[in-house]
DRENNUMI-124016 format. One record per residue (C-alpha): residue number from 1; residue in one letter; x, y, z. Coordinates in nm, 2 decimals. Layout:
seq; type; east; north; up
NUM; A; X; Y; Z
...
// end
This chain:
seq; type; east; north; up
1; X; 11.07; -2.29; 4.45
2; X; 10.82; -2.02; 4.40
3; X; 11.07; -1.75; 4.46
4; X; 11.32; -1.91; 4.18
5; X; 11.01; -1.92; 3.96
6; X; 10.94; -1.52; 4.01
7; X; 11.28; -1.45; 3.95
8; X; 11.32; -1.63; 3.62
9; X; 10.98; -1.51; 3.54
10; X; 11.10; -1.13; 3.59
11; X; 11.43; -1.20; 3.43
12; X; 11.25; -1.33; 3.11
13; X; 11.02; -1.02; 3.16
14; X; 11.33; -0.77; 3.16
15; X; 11.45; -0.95; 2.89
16; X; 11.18; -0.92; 2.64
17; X; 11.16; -0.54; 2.70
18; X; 11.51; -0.52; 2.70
19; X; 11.56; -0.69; 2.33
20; X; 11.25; -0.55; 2.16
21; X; 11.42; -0.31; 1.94
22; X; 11.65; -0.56; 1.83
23; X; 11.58; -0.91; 1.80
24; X; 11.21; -1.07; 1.81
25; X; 11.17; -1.36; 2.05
26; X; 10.93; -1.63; 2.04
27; X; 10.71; -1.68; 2.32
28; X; 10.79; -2.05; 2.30
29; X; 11.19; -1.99; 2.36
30; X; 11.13; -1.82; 2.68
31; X; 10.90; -2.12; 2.76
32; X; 11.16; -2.40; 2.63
33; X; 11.43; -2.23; 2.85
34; X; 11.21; -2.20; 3.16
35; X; 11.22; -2.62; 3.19
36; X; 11.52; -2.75; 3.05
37; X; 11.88; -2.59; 3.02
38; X; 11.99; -2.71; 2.70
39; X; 11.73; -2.55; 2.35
40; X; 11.69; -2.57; 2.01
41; X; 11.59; -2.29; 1.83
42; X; 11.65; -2.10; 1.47
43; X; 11.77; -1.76; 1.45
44; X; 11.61; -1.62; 1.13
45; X; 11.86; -1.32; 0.93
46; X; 11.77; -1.00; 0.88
47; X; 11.98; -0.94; 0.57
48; X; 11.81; -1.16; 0.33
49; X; 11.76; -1.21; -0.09
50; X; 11.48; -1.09; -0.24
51; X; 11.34; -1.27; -0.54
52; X; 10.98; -1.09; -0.57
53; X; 11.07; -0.89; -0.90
54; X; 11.18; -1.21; -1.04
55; X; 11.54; -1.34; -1.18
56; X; 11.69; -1.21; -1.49
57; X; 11.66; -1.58; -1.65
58; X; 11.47; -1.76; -1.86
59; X; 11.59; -2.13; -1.88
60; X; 11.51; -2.34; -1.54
61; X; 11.92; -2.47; -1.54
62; X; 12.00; -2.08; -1.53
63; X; 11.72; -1.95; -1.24
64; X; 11.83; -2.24; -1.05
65; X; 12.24; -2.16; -1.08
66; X; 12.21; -1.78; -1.02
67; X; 11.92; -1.82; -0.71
68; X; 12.14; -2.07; -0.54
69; X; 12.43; -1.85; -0.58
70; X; 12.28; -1.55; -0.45
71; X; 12.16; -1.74; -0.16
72; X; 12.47; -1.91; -0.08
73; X; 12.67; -1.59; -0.09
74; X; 12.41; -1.40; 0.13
75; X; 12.38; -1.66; 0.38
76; X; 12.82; -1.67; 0.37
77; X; 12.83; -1.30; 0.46
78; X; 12.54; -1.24; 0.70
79; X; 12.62; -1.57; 0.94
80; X; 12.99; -1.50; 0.94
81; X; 13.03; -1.39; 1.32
82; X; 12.76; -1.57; 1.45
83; X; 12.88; -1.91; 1.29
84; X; 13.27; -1.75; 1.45
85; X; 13.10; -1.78; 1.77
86; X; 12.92; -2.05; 1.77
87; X; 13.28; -2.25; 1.63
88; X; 13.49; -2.10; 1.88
89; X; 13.25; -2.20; 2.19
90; X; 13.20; -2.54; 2.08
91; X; 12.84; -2.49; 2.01
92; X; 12.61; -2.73; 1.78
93; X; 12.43; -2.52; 1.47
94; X; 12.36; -2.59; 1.10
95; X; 12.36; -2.29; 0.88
96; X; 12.03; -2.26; 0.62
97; X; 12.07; -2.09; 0.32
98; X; 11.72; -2.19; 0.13
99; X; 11.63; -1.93; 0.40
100; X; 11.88; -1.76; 0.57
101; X; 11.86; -1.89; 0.88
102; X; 12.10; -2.07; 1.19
103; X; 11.95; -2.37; 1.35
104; X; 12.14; -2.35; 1.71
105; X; 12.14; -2.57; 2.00
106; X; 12.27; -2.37; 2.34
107; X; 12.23; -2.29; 2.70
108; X; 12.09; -1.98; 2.78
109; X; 12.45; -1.79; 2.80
110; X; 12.48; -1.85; 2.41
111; X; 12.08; -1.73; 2.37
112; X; 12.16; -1.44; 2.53
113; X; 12.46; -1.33; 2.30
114; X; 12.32; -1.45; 1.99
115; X; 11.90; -1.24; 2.10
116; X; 12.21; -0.92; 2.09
117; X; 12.30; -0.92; 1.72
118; X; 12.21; -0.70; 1.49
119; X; 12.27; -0.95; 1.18
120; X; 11.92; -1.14; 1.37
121; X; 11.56; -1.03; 1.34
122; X; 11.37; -1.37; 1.47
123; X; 11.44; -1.64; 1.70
124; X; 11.21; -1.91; 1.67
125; X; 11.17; -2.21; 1.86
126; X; 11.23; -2.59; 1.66
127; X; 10.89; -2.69; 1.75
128; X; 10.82; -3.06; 1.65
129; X; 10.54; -3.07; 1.36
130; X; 10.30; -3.35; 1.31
131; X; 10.19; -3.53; 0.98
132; X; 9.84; -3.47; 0.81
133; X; 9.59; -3.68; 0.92
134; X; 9.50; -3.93; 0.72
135; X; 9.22; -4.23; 0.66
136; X; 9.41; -4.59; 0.53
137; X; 9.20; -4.86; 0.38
138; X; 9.38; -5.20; 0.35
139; X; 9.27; -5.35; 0.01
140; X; 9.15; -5.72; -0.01
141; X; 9.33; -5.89; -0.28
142; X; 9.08; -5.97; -0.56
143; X; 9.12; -6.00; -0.92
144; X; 9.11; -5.68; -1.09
145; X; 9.20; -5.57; -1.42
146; X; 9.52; -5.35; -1.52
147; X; 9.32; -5.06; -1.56
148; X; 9.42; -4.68; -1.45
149; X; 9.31; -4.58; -1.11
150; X; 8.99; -4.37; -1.08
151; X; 9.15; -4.05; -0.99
152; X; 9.41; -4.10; -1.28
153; X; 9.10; -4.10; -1.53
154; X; 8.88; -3.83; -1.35
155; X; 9.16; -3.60; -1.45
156; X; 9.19; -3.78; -1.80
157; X; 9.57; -3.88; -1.70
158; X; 9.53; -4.17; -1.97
159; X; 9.41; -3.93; -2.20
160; X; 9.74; -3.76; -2.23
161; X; 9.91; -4.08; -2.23
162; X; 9.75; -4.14; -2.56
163; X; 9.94; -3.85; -2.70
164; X; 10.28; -4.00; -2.59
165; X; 10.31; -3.78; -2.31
166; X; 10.43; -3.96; -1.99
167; X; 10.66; -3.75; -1.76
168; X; 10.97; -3.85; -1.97
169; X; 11.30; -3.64; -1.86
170; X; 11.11; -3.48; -1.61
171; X; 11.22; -3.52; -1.23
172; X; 10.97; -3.48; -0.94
173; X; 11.06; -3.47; -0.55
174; X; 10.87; -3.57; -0.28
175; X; 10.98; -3.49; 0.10
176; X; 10.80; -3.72; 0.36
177; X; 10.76; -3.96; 0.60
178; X; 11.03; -4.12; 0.36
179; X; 11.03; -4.37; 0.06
180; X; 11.12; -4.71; -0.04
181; X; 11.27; -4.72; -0.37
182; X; 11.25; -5.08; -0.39
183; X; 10.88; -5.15; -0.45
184; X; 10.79; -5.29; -0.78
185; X; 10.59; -4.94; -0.93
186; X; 10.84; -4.75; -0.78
187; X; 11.17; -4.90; -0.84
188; X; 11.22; -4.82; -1.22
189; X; 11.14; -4.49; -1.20
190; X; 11.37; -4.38; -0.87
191; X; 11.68; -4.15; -1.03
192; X; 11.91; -4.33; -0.84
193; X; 11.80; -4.69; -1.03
194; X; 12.13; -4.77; -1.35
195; X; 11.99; -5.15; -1.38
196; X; 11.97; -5.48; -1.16
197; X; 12.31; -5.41; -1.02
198; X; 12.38; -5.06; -0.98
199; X; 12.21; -4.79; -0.78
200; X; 12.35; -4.46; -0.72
201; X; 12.13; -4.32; -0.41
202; X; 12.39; -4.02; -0.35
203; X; 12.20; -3.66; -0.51
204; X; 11.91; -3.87; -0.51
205; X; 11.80; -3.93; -0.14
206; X; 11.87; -3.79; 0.18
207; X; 11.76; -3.82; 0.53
208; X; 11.69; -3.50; 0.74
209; X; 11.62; -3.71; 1.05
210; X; 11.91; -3.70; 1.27
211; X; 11.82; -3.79; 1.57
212; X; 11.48; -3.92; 1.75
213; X; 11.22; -3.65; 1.73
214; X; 11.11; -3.53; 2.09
215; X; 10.79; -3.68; 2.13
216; X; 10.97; -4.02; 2.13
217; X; 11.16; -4.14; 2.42
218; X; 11.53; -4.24; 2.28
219; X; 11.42; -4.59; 2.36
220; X; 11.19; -4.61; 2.05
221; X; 11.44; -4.62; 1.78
222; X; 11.29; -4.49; 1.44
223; X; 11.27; -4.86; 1.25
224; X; 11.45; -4.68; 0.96
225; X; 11.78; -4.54; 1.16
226; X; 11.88; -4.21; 1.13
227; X; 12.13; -4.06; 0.86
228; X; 11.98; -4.34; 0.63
229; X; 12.20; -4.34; 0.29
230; X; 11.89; -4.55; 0.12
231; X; 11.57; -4.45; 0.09
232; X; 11.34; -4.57; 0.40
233; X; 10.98; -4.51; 0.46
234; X; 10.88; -4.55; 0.89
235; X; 10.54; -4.47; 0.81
236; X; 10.38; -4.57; 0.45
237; X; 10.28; -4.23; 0.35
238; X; 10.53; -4.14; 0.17
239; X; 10.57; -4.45; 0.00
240; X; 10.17; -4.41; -0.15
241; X; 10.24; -4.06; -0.21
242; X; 10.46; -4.09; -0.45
243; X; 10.32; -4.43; -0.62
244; X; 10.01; -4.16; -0.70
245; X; 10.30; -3.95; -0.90
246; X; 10.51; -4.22; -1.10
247; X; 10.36; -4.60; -1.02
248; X; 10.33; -4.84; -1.25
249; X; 10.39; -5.18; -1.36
250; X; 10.25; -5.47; -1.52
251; X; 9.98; -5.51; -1.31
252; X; 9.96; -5.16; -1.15
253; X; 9.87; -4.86; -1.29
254; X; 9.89; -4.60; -1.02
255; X; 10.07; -4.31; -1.10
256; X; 10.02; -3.97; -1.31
257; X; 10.36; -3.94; -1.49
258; X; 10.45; -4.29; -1.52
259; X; 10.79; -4.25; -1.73
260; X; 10.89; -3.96; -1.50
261; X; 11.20; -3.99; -1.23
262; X; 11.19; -3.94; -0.86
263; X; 11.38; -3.83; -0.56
264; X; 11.33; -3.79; -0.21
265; X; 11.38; -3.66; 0.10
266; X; 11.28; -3.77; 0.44
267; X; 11.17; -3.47; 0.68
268; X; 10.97; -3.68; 0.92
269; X; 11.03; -3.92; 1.23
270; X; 10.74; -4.15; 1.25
271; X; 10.51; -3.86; 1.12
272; X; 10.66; -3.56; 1.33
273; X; 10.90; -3.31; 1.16
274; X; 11.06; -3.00; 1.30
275; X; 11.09; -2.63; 1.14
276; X; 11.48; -2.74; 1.06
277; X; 11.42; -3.08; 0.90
278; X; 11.12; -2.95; 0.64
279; X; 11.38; -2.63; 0.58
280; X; 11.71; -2.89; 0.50
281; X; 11.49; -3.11; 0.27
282; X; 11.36; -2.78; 0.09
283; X; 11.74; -2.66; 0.08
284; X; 11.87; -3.03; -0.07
285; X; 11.60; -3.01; -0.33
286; X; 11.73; -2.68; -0.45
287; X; 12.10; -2.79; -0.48
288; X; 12.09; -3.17; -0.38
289; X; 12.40; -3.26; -0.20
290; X; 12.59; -3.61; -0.11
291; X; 12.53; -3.77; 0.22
292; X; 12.80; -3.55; 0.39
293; X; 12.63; -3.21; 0.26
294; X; 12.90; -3.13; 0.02
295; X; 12.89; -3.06; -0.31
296; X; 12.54; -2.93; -0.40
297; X; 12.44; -2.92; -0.78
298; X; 12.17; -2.71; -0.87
299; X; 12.14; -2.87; -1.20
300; X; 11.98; -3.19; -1.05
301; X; 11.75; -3.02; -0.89
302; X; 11.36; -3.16; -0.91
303; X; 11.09; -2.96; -1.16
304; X; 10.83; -3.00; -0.89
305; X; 10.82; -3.08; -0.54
306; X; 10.52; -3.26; -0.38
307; X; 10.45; -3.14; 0.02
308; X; 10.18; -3.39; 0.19
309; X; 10.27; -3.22; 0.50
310; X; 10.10; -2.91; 0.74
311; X; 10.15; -2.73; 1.01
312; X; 9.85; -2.62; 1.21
313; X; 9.81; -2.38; 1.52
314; X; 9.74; -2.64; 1.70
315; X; 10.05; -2.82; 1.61
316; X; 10.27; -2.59; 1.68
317; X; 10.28; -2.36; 1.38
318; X; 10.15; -1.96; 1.43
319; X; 10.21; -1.65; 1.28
320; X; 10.58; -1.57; 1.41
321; X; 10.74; -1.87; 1.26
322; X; 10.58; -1.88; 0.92
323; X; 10.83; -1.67; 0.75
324; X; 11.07; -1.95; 0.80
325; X; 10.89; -2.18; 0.51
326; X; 10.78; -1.92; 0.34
327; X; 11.11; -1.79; 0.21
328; X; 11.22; -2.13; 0.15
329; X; 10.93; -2.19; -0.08
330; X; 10.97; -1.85; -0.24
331; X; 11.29; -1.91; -0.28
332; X; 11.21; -2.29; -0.45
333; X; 10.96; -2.11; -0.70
334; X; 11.24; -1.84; -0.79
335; X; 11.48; -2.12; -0.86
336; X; 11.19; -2.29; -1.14
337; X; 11.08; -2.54; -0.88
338; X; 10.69; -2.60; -0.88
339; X; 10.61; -2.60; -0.55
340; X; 10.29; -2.88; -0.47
341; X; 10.14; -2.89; -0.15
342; X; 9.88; -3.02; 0.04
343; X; 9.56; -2.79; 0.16
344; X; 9.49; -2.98; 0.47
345; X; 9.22; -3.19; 0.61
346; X; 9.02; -2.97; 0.82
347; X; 8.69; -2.91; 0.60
348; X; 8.43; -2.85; 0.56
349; X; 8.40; -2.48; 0.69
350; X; 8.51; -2.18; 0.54
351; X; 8.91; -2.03; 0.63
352; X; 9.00; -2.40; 0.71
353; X; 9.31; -2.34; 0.55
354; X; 9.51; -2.23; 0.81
355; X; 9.92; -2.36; 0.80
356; X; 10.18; -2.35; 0.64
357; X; 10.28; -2.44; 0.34
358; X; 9.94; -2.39; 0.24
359; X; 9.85; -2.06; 0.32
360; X; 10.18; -1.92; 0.14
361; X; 10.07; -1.75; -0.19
362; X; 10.34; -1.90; -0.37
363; X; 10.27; -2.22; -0.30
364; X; 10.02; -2.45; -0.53
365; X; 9.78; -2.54; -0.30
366; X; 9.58; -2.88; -0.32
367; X; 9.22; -2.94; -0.19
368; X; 9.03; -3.32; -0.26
369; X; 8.76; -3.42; -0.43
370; X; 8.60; -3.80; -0.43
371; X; 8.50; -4.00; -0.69
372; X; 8.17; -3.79; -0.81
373; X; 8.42; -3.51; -0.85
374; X; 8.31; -3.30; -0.56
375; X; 8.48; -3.16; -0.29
376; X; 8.55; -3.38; -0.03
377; X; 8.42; -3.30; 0.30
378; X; 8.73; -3.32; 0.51
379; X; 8.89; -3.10; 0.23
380; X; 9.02; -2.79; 0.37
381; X; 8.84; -2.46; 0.20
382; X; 8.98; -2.08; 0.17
383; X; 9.00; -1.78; 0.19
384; X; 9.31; -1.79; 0.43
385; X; 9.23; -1.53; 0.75
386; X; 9.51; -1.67; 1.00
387; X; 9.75; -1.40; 0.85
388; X; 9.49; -1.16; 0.72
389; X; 9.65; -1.19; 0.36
390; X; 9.32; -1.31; 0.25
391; X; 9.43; -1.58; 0.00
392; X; 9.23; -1.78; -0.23
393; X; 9.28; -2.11; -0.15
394; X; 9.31; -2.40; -0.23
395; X; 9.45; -2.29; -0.60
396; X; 9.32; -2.65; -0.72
397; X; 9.13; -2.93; -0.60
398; X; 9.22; -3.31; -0.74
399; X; 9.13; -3.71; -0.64
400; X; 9.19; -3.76; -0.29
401; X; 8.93; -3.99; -0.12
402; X; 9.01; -4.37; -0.13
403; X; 9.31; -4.33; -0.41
404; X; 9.44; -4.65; -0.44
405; X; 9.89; -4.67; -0.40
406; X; 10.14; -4.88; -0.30
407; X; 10.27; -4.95; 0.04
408; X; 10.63; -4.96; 0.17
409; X; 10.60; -5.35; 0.19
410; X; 10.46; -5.36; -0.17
411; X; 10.11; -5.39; -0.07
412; X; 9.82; -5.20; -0.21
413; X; 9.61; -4.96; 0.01
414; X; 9.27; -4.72; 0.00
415; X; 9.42; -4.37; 0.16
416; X; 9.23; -4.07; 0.17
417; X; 9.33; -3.68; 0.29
418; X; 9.49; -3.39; 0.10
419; X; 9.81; -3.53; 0.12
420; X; 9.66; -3.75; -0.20
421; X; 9.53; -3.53; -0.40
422; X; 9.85; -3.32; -0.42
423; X; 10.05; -3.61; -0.62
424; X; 9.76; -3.59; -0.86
425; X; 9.88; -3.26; -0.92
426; X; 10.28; -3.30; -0.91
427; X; 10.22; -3.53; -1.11
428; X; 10.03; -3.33; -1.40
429; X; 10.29; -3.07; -1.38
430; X; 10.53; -3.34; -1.46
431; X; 10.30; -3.40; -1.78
// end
C-alpha cells in the first residue's frame, strides 16, 4: 500500500513539473484524483474577452446583446476541440461562456489529455461552497401595525416612496438557496406571475442544482428535487432575501422596491454551492434561458443581481480559483447588470473581507449596520489583503441585524448577517 502511494505520489510530482509551462493545476485536483477515480473539475480558457476599456454602448438592451455575443462566440471558438473530445469519448461537461470555462467530469486518462492543451490555462477543482452564516429569530405573532420595517426607514426607503418611486419596470435577480414565489409579499411581484391562473416560470427561474451536493449522502434527497421547473426554497434564506428587495402586502411592508419584478436562480443545495452552479446561475442571468438551456435572451436579463453568498479560505475558496467568479461578474457589470453582494460575516477585525465575490473590485460590496446605524460587529471590514489588490471594502454598509422577511412557509422571521443588508441595497438600485 505504501509503495502504490509513493508511486502515485511521484507520478503526480512528474506531472506537475512536467505541465508547468502549460497548463496550471490545482493542488486540490491532484488531491481529488489521489482518492477516487472518477473528478469534477473546470478547465478555465486562456483565450478569453476583455471588457476592461468598456463596450461601445450606451443603452443597457445594447451592452447586454453585444457582451453576450462576444462571449458566446469566444467561448464557440476556443472550446471547439476540447468539447470534440470530450463528445467523441463519451465524456460528461458543460461549456461556460459567462466565463469561458468547461466544467468536466473524467478519469484521470481524460485529465491527462485535457492538462496538455494549449487552448487551457487553469484547472480548478469544483469544490463544494458553503452558505454565509447566518443568525434566525422566529417572530412571536403579536399585533403590529402596517408600518415599514426599520431598515426600510433608516435608509428613508418610504421617503422615496412618497415621490412615486417604487421599483416599477425594473427587474432584480436573486441567486440562492432558492425561492418560493408563492408567498403572499412575494407572489405579485415574481416576473413569471400573469394573474390567478397563469404563471409562466420559464426565463424566469431556473435551478442549477443537478444532483445532490457531496457533503450529502444520496440518501438525503434535497426536499426541493433537482431540475426544479418552479421556484423552490430548501433553506429559507433565499426566500427572506428577497422579501427584503420587493415584499409587501396588505399587512406587510418588507421590501425596498415594492412595485419592482423578480427572478431567480437557485445555486445552492441545502446551503452548499459549487464553483459550476454560482457560474450557471451568473450565466442565466445574463441571457436567461428555458429549462432545457436553449434559447437565451439577453433582453430579459435582470438590472441588478443580489449575491448573499461567500466563499471563504476556509471553505474552499483561495487565490487560484478566484478568477473563475471574477470574470463572470466582470463580465455581468460589462453587460449593465449591477452586481450586489454580500461582504461577509466575519467582523469585527480589519482585512475580514476575504472571498469571493466580495473581494472582486467590480463587485458592490455590502457590509451591516444595526438599528443605531452602526456597523455591526459580525460585519466584515476592508481593506482586502488575501490577493494583495488592496481594495476598499465593503463599498457600502446597509440594515442587516434582526431585518424582519418572510419565510418560505409564509411565516415572518428576525435574520441577521450580510446576506441582509445586501437586498437593502439591490433593492435601492432598483429605486
Amino acid at each position: 500500500m505504501l509503495r502504490i502511494h509513493l508511486i502515485l505520489s511521484l507520478f503526480f510530482l512528474f506531472l506537475i513539473n512536467s505541465q508547468a509551462q502549460q497548463v496550471k493545476i490545482e493542488d486540490a485536483v491532484y488531491d481529488a484524483f489521489g482518492s477516487t477515480k472518477t473528478v469534477e473539475y473546470i478547465v478555465y480558457m486562456r483565450d478569453r474577452a476583455d471588457f476592461s476599456e468598456g463596450v461601445p454602448f450606451h443603452k443597457k438592451s445594447d451592452k447586454a446583446n453585444f457582451v453576450y455575443r462576444t462571449l458566446v462566440q469566444k467561448a464557440e471558438k476556443s472550446q471547439k476541440e476540447i468539447i470534440d473530445y470530450l463528445k467523441a469519448n463519451n465524456v460528461f461537461f458543460q461549456s461556460f461562456y459567462v466565463t469561458n470555462a468547461i466544467l468536466i467530469r473524467s478519469d484521470i486518462q481524460t485529465f491527462l489529455w485535457i492538462s496538455k492543451r494549449e487552448e487551457a490555462e487553469w484547472i480548478f477543482y469544483n469544490q463544494p461552497i458553503k452558505l454565509l452564516q447566518y443568525e434566525a429569530e422566529k417572530e412571536t405573532a403579536l399585533p403590529r401595525e402596517v408600518e415599514p420595517e426599520w431598515g426600510l426607514k433608516m435608509i428613508q426607503a418610504d421617503s422615496v416612496w412618497k415621490m412615486g418611486i417604487r421599483g416599477k419596470n425594473v427587474v432584480i435577480g436573486g441567486q440562492d438557496t432558492g425561492f418560493s414565489w408563492e408567498v403572499s409579499p412575494l407572489k405579485n411581484k415574481y416576473r413569471g406571475y400573469v394573474d390567478s391562473t397563469t404563471t409562466e416560470h420559464r426565463f424566469n427561474w431556473y435551478d442549477a442544482i443537478h444532483e445532490s451536493n457531496p457533503n450529502y449522502p444520496d440518501s438525503l434527497l434535497n426536499p426541493c428535487g433537482f431540475n426544479s421547473l418552479v421556484p423552490c426554497d430548501d433553506n429559507n434564506h433565499g426566500t427572506h432575501t428577497m422579501g427584503t428587495m420587493v415584499g409587501e402586502d396588505e399587512e406587510n411592508k418588507i421590501g425596498v422596491a415594492p412595485e419592482a419584478q423578480w427572478i431567480a436562480c437557485r445555486n445552492m443545495d441545502r446551503g452548499w454551492g459549487k464553483p459550476s452552479t454560482y457560474l450557471e446561475c451568473f450565466e442565466w442571468f445574463l441571457a436567461p434561458f428555458d429549462e432545457n438551456k436553449e434559447n437565451p435572451d439577453p433582453s430579459k436579463a435582470p438590472h441588478v443581481i443580489n449575491n448573499s453568498w461567500y466563499c471563504s479560505e476556509e471553505e474552499g475558496c483561495n487565490l487560484s480559483n478566484f478568477y473563475l467568479m471574477r470574470d463572470a461578474v466582470k463580465n455581468l457589470k460589462a453587460s449593465g447588470v449591477v452586481v450586489v453582494v454580500s461582504a461577509g460575516n466575519s467582523g469585527s477585525n480589519c482585512s475580514t473581507v476575504t472571498g469571493p465575490p466580495a473581494i472582486f473590485a467590480e463587485s458592490f460590496s455590502v457590509g451591516a449596520t444595526n438599528q443605531s446605524d452602526t456597523i455591526a460587529g459580525f460585519s466584515s471590514r476592508g481593506l482586502v489583503t488575501i490577493d494583495s489588490s488592496f481594495v476598499m471594502k465593503p463599498n457600502v454598509s446597509a440594515p442587516g441585524a434582526r431585518v424582519r422577511s418572510v419565510l418560505r412557509n409564509g411565516e415572518f422571521a428576525n435574520f441577521s448577517g450580510t446576506s441582509m443588508a445586501g437586498p437593502h441595497v439591490a433593492g435601492l438600485v432598483a429605486l
